[in-house]
C-alpha positions as a printed Julia matrix, in Angstrom:
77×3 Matrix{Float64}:
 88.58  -163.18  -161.86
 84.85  -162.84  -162.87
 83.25  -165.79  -163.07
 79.98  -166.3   -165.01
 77.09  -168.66  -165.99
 75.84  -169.86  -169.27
 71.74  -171.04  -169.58
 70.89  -172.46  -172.72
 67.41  -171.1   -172.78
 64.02  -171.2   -175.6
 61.85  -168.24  -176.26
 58.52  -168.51  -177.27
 57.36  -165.13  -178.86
 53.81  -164.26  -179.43
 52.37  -166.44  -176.24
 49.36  -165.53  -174.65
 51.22  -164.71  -171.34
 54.51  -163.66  -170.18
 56.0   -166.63  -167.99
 59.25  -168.53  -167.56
 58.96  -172.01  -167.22
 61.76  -174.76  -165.74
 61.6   -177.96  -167.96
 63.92  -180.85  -168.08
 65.78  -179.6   -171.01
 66.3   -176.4   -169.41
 64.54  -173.03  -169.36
 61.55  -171.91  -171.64
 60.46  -168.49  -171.73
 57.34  -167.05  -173.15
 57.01  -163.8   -174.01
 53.9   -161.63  -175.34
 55.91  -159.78  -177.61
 56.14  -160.38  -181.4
 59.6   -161.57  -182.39
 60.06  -158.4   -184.64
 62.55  -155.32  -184.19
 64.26  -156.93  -180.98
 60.57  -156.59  -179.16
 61.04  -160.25  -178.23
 64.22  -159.74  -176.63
 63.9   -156.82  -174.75
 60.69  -158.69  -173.54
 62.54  -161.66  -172.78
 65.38  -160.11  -171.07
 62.91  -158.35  -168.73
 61.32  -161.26  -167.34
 64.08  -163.14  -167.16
 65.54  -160.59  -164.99
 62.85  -160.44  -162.71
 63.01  -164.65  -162.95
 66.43  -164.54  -161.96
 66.36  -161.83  -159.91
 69.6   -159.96  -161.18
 69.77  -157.22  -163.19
 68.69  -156.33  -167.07
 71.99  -155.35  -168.07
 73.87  -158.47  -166.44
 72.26  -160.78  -169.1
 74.39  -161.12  -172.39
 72.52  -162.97  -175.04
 75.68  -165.08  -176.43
 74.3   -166.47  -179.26
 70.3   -166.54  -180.38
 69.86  -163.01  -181.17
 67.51  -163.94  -183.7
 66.54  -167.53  -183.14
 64.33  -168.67  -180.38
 67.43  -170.66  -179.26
 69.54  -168.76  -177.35
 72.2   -169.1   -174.97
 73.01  -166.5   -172.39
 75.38  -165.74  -169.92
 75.02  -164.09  -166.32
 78.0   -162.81  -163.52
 77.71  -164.97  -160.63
 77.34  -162.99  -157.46
């Protein structure tokens, strides 16, 4: 049985740097990238890889494909 875990998470597109930050409601993650054509995402899926140290294709953006809301879901390991 795979388990997994869900983040809720909020993107900030268009910042002036690239940087996940840990806040008391959770994560925030700024990205550089314009929130236009998916540039956002793949952005934000990059660095949060490298955050969390797993791999690009092990995060699954649930829900918040096109909201800076979103809520994502990783294989524990």
């Amino acid at each position: 049985m795979n388990k997994t875990t869900i983040i809720n998470i909020k993107v900030i597109p268009k910042a002036k740097k690239n940087l996940v930050k840990e806040t008391k409601n959770g994560l925030r993650v700024y990205v550089t990238s314009p929130a236009e054509k998916g540039k956002a995402n793949v952005a934000f899926v990059n660095l949060l890889s490298k955050f969390l140290n797993v791999k690009k294709y092990d995060i699954n953006i649930i829900s918040g494909q096109h909201s800076r809301d979103k809520v994502i879901e990783i294989p524990n390991r």
